[in-house]
N, C-alpha and C positions, 0 to 999 in steps of 0.2 A: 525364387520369389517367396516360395515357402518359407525359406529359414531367414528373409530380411522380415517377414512379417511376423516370425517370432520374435526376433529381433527387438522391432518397436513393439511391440506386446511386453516383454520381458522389461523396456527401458521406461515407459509410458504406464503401467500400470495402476491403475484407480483411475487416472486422469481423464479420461473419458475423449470425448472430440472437442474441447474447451483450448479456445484461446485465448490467451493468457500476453503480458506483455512486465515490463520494466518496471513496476510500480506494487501498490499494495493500496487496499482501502482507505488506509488511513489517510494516505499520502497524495493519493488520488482525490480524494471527494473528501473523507473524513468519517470518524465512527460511528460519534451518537449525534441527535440532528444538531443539538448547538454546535457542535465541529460543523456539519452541514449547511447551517443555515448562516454562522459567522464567517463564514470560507475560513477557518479555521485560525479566525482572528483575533478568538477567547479561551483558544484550545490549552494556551500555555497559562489559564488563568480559570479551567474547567478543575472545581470541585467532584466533578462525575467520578464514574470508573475509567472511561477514558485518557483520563490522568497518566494512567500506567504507561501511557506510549506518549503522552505529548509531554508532562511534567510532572515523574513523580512526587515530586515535595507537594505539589497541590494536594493530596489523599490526605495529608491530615488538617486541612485546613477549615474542613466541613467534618467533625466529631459523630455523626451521626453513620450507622451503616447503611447499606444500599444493597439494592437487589433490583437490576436492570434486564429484561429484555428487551431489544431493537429487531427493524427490519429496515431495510435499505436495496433501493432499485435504483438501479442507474441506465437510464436508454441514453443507448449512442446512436450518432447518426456521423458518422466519419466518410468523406466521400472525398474520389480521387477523381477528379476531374480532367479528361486527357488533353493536351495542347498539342498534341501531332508527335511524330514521329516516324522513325523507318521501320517499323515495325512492332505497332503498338499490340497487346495481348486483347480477345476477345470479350470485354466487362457485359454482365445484364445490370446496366444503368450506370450512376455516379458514385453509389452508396458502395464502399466498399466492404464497412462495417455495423453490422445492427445488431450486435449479441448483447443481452443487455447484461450488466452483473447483479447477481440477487444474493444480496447475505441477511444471514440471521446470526445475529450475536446476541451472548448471556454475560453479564459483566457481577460482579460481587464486592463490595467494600468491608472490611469488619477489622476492628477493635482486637487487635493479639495480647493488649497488656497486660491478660490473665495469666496470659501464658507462661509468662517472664515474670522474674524475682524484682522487678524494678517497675517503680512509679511511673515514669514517664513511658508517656501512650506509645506506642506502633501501631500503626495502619496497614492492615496489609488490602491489597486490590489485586485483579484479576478479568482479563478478558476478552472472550473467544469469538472467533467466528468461521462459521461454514459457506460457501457458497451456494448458489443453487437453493435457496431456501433451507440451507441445514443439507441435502442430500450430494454433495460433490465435497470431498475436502483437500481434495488435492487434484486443482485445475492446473493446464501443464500442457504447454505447446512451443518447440524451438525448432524454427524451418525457415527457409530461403522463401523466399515470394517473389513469382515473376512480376505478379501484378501488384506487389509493392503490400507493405503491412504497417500498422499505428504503434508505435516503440513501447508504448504506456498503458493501451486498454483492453482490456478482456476481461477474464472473468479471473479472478482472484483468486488466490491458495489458501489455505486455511491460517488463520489469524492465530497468533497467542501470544499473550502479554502478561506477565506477573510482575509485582512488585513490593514496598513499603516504603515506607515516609513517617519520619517523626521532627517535632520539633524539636533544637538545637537551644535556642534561648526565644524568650517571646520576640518576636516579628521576624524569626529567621527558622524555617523549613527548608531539611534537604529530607531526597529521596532518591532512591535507586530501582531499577525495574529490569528484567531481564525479556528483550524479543526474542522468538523460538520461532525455528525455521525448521525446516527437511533437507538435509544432503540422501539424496537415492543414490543407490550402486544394485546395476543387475548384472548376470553374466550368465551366459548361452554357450556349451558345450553340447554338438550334435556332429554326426556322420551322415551323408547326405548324401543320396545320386546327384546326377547334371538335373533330372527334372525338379529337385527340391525338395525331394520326398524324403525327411530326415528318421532315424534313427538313433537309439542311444543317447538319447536327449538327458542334458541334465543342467535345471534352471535355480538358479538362486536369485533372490533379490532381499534387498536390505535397507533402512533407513535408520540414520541416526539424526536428532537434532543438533543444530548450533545455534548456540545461546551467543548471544549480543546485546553488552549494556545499554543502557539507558541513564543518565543523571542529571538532576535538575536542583536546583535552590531555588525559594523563594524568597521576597525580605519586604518587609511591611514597614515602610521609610515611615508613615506618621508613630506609629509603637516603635522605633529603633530613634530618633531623632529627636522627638516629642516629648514632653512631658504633659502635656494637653495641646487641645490645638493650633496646630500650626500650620504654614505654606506648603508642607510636605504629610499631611492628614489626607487619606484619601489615596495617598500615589503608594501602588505595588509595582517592583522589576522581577523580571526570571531571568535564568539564566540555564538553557538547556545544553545537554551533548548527547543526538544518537549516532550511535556507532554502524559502520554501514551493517546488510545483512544482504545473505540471498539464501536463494533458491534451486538448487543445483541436482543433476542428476548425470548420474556417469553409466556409460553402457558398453560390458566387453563382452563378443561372441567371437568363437571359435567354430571351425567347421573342416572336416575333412571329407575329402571324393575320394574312395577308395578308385584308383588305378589313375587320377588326374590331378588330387592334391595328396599329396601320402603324409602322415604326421611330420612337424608335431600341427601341421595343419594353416588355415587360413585365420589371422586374428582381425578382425574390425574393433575398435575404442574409437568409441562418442566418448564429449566429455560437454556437458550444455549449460547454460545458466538460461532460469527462466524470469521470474522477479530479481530485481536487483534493487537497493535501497542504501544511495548516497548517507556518507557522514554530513549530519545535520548538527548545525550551532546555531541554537538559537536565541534571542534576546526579545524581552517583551519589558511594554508599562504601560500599566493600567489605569486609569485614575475612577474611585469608586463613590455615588452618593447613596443614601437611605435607599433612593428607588430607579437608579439607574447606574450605570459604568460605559467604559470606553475604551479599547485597549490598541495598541499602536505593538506590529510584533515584524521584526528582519528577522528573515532565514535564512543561515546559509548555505546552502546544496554544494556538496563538494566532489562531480560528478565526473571529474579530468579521470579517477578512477577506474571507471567504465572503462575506458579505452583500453588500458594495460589486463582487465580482467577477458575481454574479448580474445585478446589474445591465445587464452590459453581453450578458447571454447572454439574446440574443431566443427561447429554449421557456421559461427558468426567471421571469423578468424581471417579469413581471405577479403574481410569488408574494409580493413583498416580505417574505421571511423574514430572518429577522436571527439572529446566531448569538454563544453566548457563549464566549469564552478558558475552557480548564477545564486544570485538574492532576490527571494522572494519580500516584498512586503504585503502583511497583511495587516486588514483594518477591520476591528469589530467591537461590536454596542450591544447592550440589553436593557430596556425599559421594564420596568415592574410598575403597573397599571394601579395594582391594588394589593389585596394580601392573595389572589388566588391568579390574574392572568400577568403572562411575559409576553416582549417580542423583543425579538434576534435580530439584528441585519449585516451581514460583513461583505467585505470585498477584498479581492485579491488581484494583484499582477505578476503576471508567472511568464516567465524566458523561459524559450525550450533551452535546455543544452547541448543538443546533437550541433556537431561542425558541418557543416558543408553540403553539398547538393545531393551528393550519390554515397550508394554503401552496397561493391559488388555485390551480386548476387541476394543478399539480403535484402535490400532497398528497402527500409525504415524512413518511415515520417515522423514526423513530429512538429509542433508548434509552440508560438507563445499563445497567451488565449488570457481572455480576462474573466473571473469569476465574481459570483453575486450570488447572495444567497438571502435565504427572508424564513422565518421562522417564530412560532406559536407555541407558549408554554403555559398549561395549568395546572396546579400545585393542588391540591383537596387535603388539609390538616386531619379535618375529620368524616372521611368517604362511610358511606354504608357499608356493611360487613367487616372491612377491614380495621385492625387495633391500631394501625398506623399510618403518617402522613403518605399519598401518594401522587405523584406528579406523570404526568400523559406531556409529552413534546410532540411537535411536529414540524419537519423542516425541507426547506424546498433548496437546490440549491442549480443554475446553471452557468453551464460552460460555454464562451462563445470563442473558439479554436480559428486566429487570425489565419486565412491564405498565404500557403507558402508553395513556393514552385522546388519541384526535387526531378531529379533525372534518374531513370531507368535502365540500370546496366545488367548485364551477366555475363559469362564468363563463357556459354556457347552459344549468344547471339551474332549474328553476322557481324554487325557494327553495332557501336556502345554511342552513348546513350541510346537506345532504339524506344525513347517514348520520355517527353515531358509530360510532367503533370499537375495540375494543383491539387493541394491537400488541405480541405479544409469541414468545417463540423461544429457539432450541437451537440452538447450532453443536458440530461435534465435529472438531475437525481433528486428522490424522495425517501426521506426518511423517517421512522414513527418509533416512540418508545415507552413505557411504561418503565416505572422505577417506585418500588417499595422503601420509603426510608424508614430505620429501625435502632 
């Protein structure tokens, strides 16, 4: 027992007791609160730092730099509700999960043109996030659940996002952005009696990043079309591709019992994924006036993926789950009041993609769920103290996760399904940000 618990110590390292599931912030809820508060309806059409992950061509579209921080709470209320069985597991109540995630992100905009022998601007953007208020940055949980577990929420791995963006000819921006992920690799060489008590220990562990594109174009049909006004003034399209990305941690120990395992010894290999994050194409248009816009955006999640990556992850692997590609549409707006207040309001409808009832031993939930969100923006040109414009957002955004019924198996119950259940929940995420333009 000893050396499985250096084991997970050695494979699990920083990660703390944090569960974690198939998703990311961004993709979850959303970064800064206009992603939050438009269910992520203006995200492909977000001048922020943000940009960097939904469209980088956006970063040069707004010439000014920036200097962002955010914080973001999101309470879950995810409950398995039992429908009978031959032998259902002992739950304290319905709620299965209420860990909430807490991140604080710092995002950066700035003007590289200096930098370069050449006229035409670069943008470059950048942007981070911690969990746990800044103090967790590598949240991290892959395990079997009798009593069944939510594919998608927990508490989030450390965010990072770089990128740049320049314009090509007036009304067309492209941009490119690189996601940054953790591959871990640990490995546990000891000698050990029968009661666990090891010796000769020798641990390594190791983390490199994998970097995953991101590429976006924008195009400003009334400047590409127009020569003054016309039927196509006002209407912007995007065009995105992110490339999938995860989260992976590989774990090999070694162990020998002298007089019961003699070398070269006993080997265990985990090999897990924790976040995973589908190839995304996505299409947006916007149509924009002096003091308002509206933007209409398809996603497409291409998550059949999933299924063949499971494969090779020895907890999830015996589940044989299979997952389908789905489109997301999102819908979102921004009123501009005056020169100093905004409001946000988007909506989203999101299909789960998991296939089927059951997933051995693992037993994963998931849902489709409809999103809304409502959100509050003010701009100060000329604030006290500060030389430069500064704008405070605030965005509210909830989830309402449709009932679905899944079956409970494993693999040393008596009898399989041994518990129906419904899965179903409430998220309510909040998020607030200051932003220095410069």
């Amino acid at each position: 027992m000893r050396l499985a618990r250096l084991v997970v110590a050695c494979g699990l390292v920083c990660a703390g007791a944090a569960q974690a599931g198939m998703g990311n912030i961004a993709t979850n809820y959303g970064l800064l609160p206009i992603d939050v508060s438009s269910a992520q309806g203006l995200s492909l059409f977000n001048t922020r730092v943000s940009a960097t992950y939904y469209n980088p061509s956006q970063l040069s579209r707004d010439k000014r730099g920036e200097l962002t921080g955010a914080l973001l709470h999101g309470e879950h209320e995810l409950k398995a509700v039992s429908m009978g069985g031959t032998n259902p597991p002992v739950r304290q109540g319905d709620v299965l999960m209420n860990t909430p995630t807490q991140h604080t992100l710092i995002g950066m905009k700035t003007d590289l043109t200096s930098l370069t022998k050449y006229d035409r601007p670069i943008y470059f953007g950048l942007v981070a996030g911690i969990e746990k208020f800044g103090t967790e940055m590598m949240a991290f949980s892959s395990e079997t659940a009798h009593e069944g577990q939510y594919m998608r929420y927990g508490r989030n791995p450390l965010f990072l996002n770089m990128g740049a963006a320049m314009q090509v000819i007036p009304g067309i921006d492209v941009g490119a952005s690189a996601r940054i992920t953790l591959h871990s690799e640990a490995s546990l060489v000891a000698q050990t009696d029968l009661a666990g008590n090891t010796e000769y220990e020798k641990m390594d562990v190791s983390a490199q990043p994998s970097i995953r594109p991101i590429v976006g174009a924008s195009f400003d049909l009334g400047t590409l079309f127009c020569q003054q006004d016309c039927m196509l003034s006002g209407f912007e399209a995007a065009l995105v591709y992110r490339a999938y990305s995860n989260t992976k941690t590989t774990v090999t120990a070694n162990t020998v019992i002298p007089g019961t395992i003699p070398n070269p010894g006993l080997t265990l290999a985990i090999s897990t994924l924790d976040s995973w994050q589908p190839d995304v194409f996505s299409v947006g248009l916007q149509y924009k006036r002096d003091d308002w816009r509206v933007a209409l955006t398809l996603e497409q999640q291409n998550w059949s993926a999933l299924g063949r990556e499971f494969k090779e992850d020895t907890i999830k692997d015996q589940a044989a789950m299979s997952f389908s590609d789905i489109t997301i549409p999102r819908l979102g707006a921004e009123m501009r009041f005056n020169e100093m207040f905004f409001l946000t309001a988007g909506v989203a409808l999101e299909k789960s993609p998991l296939k089927g009832r059951d997933s051995l031993n693992v037993n994963y939930f998931d849902n489709d769920k409809i999103v809304v969100g409502l959100g509050v923006g003010l701009e100060l040109t000329n604030p006290p103290v500060l030389a430069f414009p500064v704008r405070l957002d605030l965005g509210y955004q909830y989830q309402q996760l449709k009932a679905r019924q899944f079956d409970l198996s494993a693999a040393d119950a008596p009898s399989n399904p041994y518990e129906t259940i419904k899965a179903e929940g409430d998220i309510h995420v909040l998020a607030g940000s200051i932003t220095l333009k410069f």
